[in-house]
N, C-alpha and C positions, 0 to 999 in steps of 0.2 A: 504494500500500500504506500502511494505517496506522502511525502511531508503532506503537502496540503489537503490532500484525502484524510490524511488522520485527523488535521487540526480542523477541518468543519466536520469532521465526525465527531470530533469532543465538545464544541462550541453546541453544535446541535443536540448533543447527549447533556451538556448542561443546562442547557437551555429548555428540556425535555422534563429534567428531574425537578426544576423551579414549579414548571407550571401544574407537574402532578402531582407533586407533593405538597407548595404551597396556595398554589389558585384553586385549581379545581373544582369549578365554580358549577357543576352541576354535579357532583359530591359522589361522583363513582370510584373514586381511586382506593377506598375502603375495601371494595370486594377484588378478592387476589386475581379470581378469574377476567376480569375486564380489561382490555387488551391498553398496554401503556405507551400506543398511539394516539390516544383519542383527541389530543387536541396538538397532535403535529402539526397540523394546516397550519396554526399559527405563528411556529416557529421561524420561517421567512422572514416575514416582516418584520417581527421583535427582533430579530439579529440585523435588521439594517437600521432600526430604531438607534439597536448598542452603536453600531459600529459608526452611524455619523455625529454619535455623542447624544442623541434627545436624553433629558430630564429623566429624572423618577417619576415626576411628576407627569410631564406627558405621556410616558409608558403607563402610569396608572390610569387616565385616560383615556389610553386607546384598550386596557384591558374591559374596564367600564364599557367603552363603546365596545366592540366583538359580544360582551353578556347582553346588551340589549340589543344592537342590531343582525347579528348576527345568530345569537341563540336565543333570544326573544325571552330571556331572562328577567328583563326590567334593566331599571339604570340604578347603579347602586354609585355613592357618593366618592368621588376621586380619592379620596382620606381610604376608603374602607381596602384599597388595592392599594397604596403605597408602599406598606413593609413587602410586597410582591414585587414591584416594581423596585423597591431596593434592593433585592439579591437578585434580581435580573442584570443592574447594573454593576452589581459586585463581582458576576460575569467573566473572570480576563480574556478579552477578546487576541492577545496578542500571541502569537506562534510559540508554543514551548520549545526550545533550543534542547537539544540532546544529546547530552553530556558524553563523551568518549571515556573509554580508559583515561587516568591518569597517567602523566608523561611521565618522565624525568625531568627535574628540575635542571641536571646536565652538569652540574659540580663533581667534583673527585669522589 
């Protein structure tokens, strides 16, 4: 697998574990059998959210928006999805470097 293959497959696996473990806004992630795609679709967008810097605040927003217009959930209050949108942003989007052996430092 390539560098980049790996690092949007970990961006997208973190990104994956925020929304089911902390949003999960239609509260299936409780039963073991319910498949831990269910709200992939979303994951796109939120990573271009991170990646051009938006807010906690507007990621809590657009979580807001997706539960009422998208799942017809209702509109719950931008405050109620922020600590979601905080570990969204806690996120590092930056390429993990991977470390070699140790050299020699090259001394006697």
């Amino acid at each position: 697998m390539s560098d980049r293959r790996a690092h949007a497959d970990r961006i997208t696996d973190e990104i994956r574990e925020v929304l089911v473990r902390d949003w999960d806004p239609i509260g299936v992630m409780d039963d073991p059998e319910w498949p831990r795609d269910e709200y992939d679709s979303y994951i796109g967008e939120i990573h271009s959210y991170l990646a051009r810097g938006e807010s906690a605040e507007f990621i809590a927003r657009h979580l807001c928006f997706i539960e009422d217009s998208r799942m017809g959930l209702g509109q719950l209050k931008e405050s109620a999805r922020l600590p979601v949108a905080v570990k969204l942003k806690a996120i590092d989007l930056s390429p993990q470097v991977q470390n070699g052996p140790a050299r020699p430092s090259g001394g006697a």
